[in-house]
N, C-alpha and C positions, 0 to 999 in steps of 0.2 A: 379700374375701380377696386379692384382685388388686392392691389398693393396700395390703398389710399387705407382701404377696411383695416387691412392686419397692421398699417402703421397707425393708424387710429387707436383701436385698440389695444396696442403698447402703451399708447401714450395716456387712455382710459385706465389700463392694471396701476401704472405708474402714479397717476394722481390718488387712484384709490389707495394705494400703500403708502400715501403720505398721509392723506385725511385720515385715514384709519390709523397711523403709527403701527406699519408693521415693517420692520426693521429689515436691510438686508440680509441679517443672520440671521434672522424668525423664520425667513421666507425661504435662507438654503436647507434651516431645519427640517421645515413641511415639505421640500423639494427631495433631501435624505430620506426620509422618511417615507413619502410616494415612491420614491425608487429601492426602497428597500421592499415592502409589502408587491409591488410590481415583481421585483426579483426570485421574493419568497413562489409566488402564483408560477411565474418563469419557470423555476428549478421543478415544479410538483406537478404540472402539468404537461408541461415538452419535453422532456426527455423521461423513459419508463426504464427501469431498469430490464433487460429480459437475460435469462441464462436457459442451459440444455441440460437433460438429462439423459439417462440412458433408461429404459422400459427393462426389466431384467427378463423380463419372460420371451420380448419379444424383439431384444437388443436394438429398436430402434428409438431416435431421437424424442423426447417429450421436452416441447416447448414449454417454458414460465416467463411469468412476466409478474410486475412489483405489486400488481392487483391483488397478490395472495400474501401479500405480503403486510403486517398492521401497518396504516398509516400512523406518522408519529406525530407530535406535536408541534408543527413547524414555527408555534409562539414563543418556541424555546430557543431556536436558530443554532441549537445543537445538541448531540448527546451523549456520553460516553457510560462504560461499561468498565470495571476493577479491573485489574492483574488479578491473578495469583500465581502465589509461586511456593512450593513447599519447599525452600531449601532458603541456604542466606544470599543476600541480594547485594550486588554489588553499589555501593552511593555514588557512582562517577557520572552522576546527571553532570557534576559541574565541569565535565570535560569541555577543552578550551575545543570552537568549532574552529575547523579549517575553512578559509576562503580561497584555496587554490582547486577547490574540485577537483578534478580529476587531470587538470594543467598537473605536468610534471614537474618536483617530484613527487611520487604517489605516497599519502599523506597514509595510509592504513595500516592498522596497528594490528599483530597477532592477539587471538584471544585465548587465555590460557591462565588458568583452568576453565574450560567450558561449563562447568557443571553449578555456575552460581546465576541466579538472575540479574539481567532478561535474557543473558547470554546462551538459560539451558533450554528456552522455548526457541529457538532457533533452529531447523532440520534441513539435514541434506537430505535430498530425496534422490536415488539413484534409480536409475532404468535398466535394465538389464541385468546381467548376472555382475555384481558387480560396479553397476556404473558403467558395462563395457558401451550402451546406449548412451551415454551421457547422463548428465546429472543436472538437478537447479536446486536452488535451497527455498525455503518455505519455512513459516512460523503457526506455531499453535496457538490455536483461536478458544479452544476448548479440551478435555479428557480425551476425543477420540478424533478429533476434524483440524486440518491442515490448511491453511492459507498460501498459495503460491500464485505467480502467473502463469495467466492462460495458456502461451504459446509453449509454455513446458510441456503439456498435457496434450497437445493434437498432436497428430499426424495427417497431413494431406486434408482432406474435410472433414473427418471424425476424431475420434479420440484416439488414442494412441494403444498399441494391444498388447506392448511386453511387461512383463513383471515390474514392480512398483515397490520400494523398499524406501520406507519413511527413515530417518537414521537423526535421533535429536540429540544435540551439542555433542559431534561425533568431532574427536580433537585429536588430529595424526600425532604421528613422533618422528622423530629424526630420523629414525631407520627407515620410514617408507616413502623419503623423499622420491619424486617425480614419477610415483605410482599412484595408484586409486584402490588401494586394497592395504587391511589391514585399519589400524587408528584405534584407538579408543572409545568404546563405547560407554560411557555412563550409566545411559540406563536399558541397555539394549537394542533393540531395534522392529520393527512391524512392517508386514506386508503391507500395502494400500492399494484403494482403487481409488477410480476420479467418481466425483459427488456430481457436479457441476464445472460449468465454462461459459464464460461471457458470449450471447446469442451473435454478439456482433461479428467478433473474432471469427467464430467459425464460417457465418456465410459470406463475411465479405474485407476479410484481415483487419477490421477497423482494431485501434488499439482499444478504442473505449472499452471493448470488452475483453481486453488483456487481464484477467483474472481466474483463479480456478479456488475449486475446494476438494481436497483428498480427504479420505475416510480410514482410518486405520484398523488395522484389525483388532486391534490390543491397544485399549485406552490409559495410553501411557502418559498422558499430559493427566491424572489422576496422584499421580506421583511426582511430577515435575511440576506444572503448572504453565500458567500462556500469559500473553501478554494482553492488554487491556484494550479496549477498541474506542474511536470518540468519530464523530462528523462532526460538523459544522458547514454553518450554510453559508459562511462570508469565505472569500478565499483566503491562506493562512498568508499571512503579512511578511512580504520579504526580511530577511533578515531575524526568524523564527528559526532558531537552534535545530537540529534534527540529527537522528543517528543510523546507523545501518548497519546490520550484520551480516554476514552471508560468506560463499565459496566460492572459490574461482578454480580454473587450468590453468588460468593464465600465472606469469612470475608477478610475486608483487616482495621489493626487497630484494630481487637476484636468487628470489625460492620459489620452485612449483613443488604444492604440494596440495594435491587436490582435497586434502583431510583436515588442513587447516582451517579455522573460522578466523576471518576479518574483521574489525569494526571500523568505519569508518563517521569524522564527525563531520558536520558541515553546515548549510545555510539553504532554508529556501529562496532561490532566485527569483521564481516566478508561478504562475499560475494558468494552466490551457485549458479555458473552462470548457473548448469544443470538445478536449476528448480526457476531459476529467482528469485532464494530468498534475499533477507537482513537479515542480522545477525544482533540483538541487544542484549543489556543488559538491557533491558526496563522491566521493570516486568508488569508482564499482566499474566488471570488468563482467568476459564471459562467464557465465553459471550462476554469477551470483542474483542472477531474476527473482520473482520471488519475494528474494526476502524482505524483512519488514523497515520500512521508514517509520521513525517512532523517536518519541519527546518523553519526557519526565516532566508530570502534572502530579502536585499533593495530594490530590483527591485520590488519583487512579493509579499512581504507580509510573512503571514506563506501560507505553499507550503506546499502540499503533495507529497511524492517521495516513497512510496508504503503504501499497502494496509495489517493489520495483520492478518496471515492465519494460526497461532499455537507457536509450543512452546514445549519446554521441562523441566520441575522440575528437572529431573534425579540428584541426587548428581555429583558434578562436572562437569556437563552438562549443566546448566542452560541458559537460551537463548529467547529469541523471534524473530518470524520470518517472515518476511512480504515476500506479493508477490511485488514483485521490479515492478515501474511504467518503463517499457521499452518505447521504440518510436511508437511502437504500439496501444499499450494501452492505451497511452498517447493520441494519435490521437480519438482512438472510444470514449473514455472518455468527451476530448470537443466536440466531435460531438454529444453531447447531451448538451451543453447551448442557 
């Protein structure tokens, strides 16, 4: 009886979408459209964004969550935020994008002079004296707050405890090849600590919370300028141009020179909407975490639209993966300019 009902009633929607003249493309309309406003409730309700703090008094963990966060208007299905940048800006939006990702050979271009935009919102961030902890690069969000990935920033289940040195469009030279010391400083450089780290990351590796925010000591991005921020609530459409800056150890060209900046162009491939990620074909190697995936929009400038948090070599695998700027994110993020 149960399969007599539901074929019945097929066959009841069907005559009614004839007597009434509603078209099959009327009906995939209201069907888009049900799945869109479905999608919108989906993204706002099930998933909350949460990050960690640190209590300074009492150096322990303070949990957040997106609760504290303005909700935005999700009638908009997106939102973005200007550039600035106080110097001249480089026009090579129209750079031709690479479809070889990170297949070899490695398609990445030295960047040089570092000191023009989006190229001078771009920071090395080294750890230790020097870098002798390692290093990941990171882009400025605002005057004084740093955008990087999560996993730069822990140690073991907390935050990481050696010194923090923010270093923006720091551009080596030929003399300090296959060292970490030395380069060119523009505009200087700044202590920093960590602001925040994705709640996920720290209790249970997930990447979704592969993101951080450093704090500098000296609001140097006042001087320099940052790059733009946007979300959007549809995912970005394969074949959506995209860029990448950042640093590597690794050789890219038959050169290690851990001082140099990158850029590389490429192509979104795809979309993981379980762990918020972007799919590229960006080639990016070790250190260069962090830094920013980002477009050239009229309105805003170059715009960052996530954040990269890894990547795979694997033969016929190859890929780069940011953490996707969602409506969340995107909120706590200018709430630091």
């Amino acid at each position: 009886m149960k399969l007599l009902k539901v074929n019945n009633l097929i066959i009841c929607c069907s005559v009614l979408a004839f007597v009434f003249g509603i078209t099959q493309n009327e009906t995939e309309m209201v069907k888009a459209n049900d799945q869109r406003n479905y999608y919108s409730e989906k993204i706002l309700n099930e998933y909350k964004l949460r990050w960690v703090t640190i209590d300074e008094k009492t150096g322990e963990f303070v949990h957040h969550d997106e609760s504290e966060l303005p909700r935005p208007n999700i009638s908009t299905y997106e939102g973005m935020t200007p550039s600035f940048n106080n110097f001249s800006i480089d026009k090579r939006d129209k750079i031709s994008s690479s479809v070889k990702g990170i297949v070899p050979p490695d398609d990445r271009s030295r960047i040089d002079p570092t000191d023009i935009g989006p190229y001078n919102s771009t920071v090395k961030i080294e750890f230790g004296n020097n870098g002798d902890n390692g290093f990941c690069t990171g882009f400025l969000i605002g005057p004084r707050h740093v955008a990087t990935a999560g996993h730069c920033l822990i140690s073991g289940n907390g935050f990481r405890q050696d010194s923090i040195v923010v270093k923006p469009a720091l551009n080596g030279t030929q003399n300090d090849l296959n060292q970490n010391i030395n380069g060119y400083l523009p505009y200087g450089s700044s202590s920093a600590s960590i602001v925040a780290v994705g709640e996920e990351l720290l209790e249970n590796g997930s990447n979704i919370g592969d993101w951080g925010i450093l704090a500098m000591e000296y609001p140097l991005g006042n001087s320099i300028g940052w790059l733009g921020l946007r979300w959007q609530l549809f995912p970005y459409s394969s074949g959506t141009n995209v860029l990448l800056n950042g640093y590597t150890n690794e050789s890219v060209n038959s050169i290690i020179n851990y001082n140099f900046m990158y850029l590389s162009a490429g192509e979104v491939t795809g979309n993981d909407s379980f762990s918020k990620g972007l799919v590229t074909n960006l080639d990016s190697s070790g250190n260069q975490s962090g830094g920013p995936i980002y477009r050239y929009y009229n309105d805003t400038g170059y715009t960052a639209i996530a954040i990269l948090r890894g990547g795979s070599n694997e033969i016929g695998n190859e890929y780069s993966d940011g953490r996707i700027i969602d409506y969340a994110l995107y909120n706590l993020l200018i709430s630091y300019r």
